[in-house]
N, C-alpha and C positions, 0 to 999 in steps of 0.2 A: 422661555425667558420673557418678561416682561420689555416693552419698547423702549428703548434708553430716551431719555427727555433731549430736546437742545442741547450741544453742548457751549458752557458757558464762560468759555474763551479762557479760563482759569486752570492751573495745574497745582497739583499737589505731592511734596514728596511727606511720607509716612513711615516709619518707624518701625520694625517688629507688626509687622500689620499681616502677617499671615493667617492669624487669626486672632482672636479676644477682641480687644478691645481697640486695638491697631485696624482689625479687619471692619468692627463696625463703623469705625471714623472712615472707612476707605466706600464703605458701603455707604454712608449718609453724603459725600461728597460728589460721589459718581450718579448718587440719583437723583440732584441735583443740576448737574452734567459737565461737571468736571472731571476733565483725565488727571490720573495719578499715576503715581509711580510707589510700590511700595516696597520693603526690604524688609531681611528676616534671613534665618542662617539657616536652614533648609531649604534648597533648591525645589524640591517634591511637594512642599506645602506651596509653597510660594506659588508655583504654575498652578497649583488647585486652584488658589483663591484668585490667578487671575484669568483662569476660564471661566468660573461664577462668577466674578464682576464686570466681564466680557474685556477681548483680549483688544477691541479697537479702540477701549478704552483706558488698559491701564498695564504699564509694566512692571519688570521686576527686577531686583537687583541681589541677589544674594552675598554673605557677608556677614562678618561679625562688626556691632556698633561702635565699636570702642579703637576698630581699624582706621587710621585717618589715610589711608589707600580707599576702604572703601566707601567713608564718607566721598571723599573726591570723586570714584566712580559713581555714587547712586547719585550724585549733582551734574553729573558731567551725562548722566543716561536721562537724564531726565530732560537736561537742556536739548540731547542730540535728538527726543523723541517729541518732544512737542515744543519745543523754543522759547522757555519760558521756568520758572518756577515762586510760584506768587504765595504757598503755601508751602511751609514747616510744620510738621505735627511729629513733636521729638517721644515719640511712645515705646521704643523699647526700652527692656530694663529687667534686671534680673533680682533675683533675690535666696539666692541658694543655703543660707544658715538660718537656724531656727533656734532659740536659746540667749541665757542669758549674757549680756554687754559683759560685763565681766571675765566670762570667758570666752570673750570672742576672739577668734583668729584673725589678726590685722592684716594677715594676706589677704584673705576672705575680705575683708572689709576695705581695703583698697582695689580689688575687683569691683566690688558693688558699687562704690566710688566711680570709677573708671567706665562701668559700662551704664551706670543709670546719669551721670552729670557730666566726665566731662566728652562722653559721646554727642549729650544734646550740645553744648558748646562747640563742640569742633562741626556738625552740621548746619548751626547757625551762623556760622564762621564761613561757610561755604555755602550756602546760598546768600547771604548777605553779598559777598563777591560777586558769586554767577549773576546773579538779577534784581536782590533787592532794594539792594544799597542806591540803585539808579530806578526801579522802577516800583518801589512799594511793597507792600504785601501784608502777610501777616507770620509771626510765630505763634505755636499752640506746645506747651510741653504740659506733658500726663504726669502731675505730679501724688499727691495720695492723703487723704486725712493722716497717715502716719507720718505726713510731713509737716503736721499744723496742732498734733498733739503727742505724748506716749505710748507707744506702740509695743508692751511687753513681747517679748521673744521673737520684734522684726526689727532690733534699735536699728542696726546696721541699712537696713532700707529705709527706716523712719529719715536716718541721719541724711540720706543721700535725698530722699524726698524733700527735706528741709532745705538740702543746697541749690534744689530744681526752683523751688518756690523763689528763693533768695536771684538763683540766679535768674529765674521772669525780670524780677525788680531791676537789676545792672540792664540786662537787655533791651529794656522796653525804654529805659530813659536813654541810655545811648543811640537806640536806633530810631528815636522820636525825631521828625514828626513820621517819616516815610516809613516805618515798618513798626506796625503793632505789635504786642508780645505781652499773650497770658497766658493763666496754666490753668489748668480742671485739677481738682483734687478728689478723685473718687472713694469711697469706701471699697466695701465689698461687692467686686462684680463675677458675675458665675462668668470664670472661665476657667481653662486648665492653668490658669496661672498661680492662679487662688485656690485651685479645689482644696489644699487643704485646709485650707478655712474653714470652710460649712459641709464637705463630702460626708457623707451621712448621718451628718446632722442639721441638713439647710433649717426646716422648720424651724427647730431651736436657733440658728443663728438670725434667720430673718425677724425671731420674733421682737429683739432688740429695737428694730427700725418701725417706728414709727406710720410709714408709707408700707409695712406690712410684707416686706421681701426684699432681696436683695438687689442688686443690679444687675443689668443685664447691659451686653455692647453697644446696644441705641443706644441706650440712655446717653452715653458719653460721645457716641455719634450725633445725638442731637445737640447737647454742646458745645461740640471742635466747630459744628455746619454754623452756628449760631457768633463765635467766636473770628471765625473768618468768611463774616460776611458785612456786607454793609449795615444790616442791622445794628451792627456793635461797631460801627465806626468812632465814636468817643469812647472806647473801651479799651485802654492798654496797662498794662501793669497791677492788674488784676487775677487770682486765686481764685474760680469760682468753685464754691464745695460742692460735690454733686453728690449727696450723700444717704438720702431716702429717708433725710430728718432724724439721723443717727444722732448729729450734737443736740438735738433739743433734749435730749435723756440725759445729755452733760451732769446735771446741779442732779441726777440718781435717782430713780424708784422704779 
């Protein structure tokens, strides 16, 4: 394993980060040398990814996101592990139907609801309390280009994207000036979260983008590092698309 850097007096709690795209935002934070803390509802994944991101630097909380038991726990493990939480990065989130809005199953879709919006809400709600509200920080929620356009056969996560988006906006003005709050809105990033996106057909799906491939977990780890750091200290209430130049094909050819 490579030498961990300084650490830089900063913690972060993270979202569904046991792997994708949750696990590269934990990975561009730590190498950086900030301790985290990340969550995810498999206990067996979770201790994976925190023996690869080294275990002096980062814990775990298992749990489902949409529990507000385990929000409270993955705030309160965070504060008793390193005394502090200056970072939000609200990443998990599901998306379990495929198929047309018109036949969508409104239980299904108040799930999606539930665990992609008002999960990040109840965590912002809880580290705001534990430490932000008096000592600063920043929010980051993983929202999606299908939260910023039409999203055929994912309306029900497009929709919940759209409430992540909306809801940066309520957040970052409320909790201005002390705590920043913006979202990333990714395309398509290769994880298991998306495989059925592009699983064997990546070529063809990459070839849409512009930037000639899809995305991968940096990408969106260099983002989240870039969003909650002093670099971007005039920077809140902002959607940055991280998208590999997918809209400029917008206006079609």
């Amino acid at each position: 394993m490579t030498e961990l850097p300084e650490l830089s007096g900063k913690v972060a709690l993270i979202t569904g980060a046991s792997r994708g795209i949750g696990y590269g935002i934990a990975e561009a934070l730590v190498a950086r040398g900030d301790r985290v803390c990340i969550t995810g509802r498999g206990e067996d994944a979770l201790k994976e990814a925190v023996d690869k991101l080294g275990s002096d630097r980062v814990v775990a909380v298992a749990g489902k996101a949409a529990d507000e038991t385990h929000q409270a726990a993955a705030v309160e493990r965070t504060m008793e592990a390193f005394g502090r939480v200056d970072f939000l990065i609200n990443n998990a989130g599901t998306n379990p139907v495929f198929g047309p809005m018109a036949e969508l199953d409104l239980n299904v879709a108040r799930k999606v609801y539930e665990t992609n919006v008002i999960s990040a809400l109840g965590f912002a709600q809880q580290t705001w309390k534990a430490w932000q509200k008096e000592n600063g920080g920043a929010i980051v929620n993983i929202a999606s280009i299908a939260g910023v356009s039409a999203s055929p056969f994912i309306g029900a996560y497009g929709m919940s994207k759209a409430a992540m988006v909306n809801l940066t906006l309520q957040l970052a003005h409320e909790f201005a000036p002390t705590v920043r709050v913006n979202a990333i809105a990714p395309a398509v990033v290769k994880t298991k979260f998306a495989q059925a996106l592009y699983e064997g057909r990546e070529a063809e799906a990459a070839a849409v983008y512009p930037m000639g491939r899809l995305g991968v977990p940096s990408d969106i780890g260099g983002a989240a590092a870039f969003l909650t750091s002093d670099q971007s200290a005039w920077v809140t209430g902002q959607t940055l698309v991280v998208d590999g130049g997918l809209f400029l094909n917008a206006g079609g050819h």
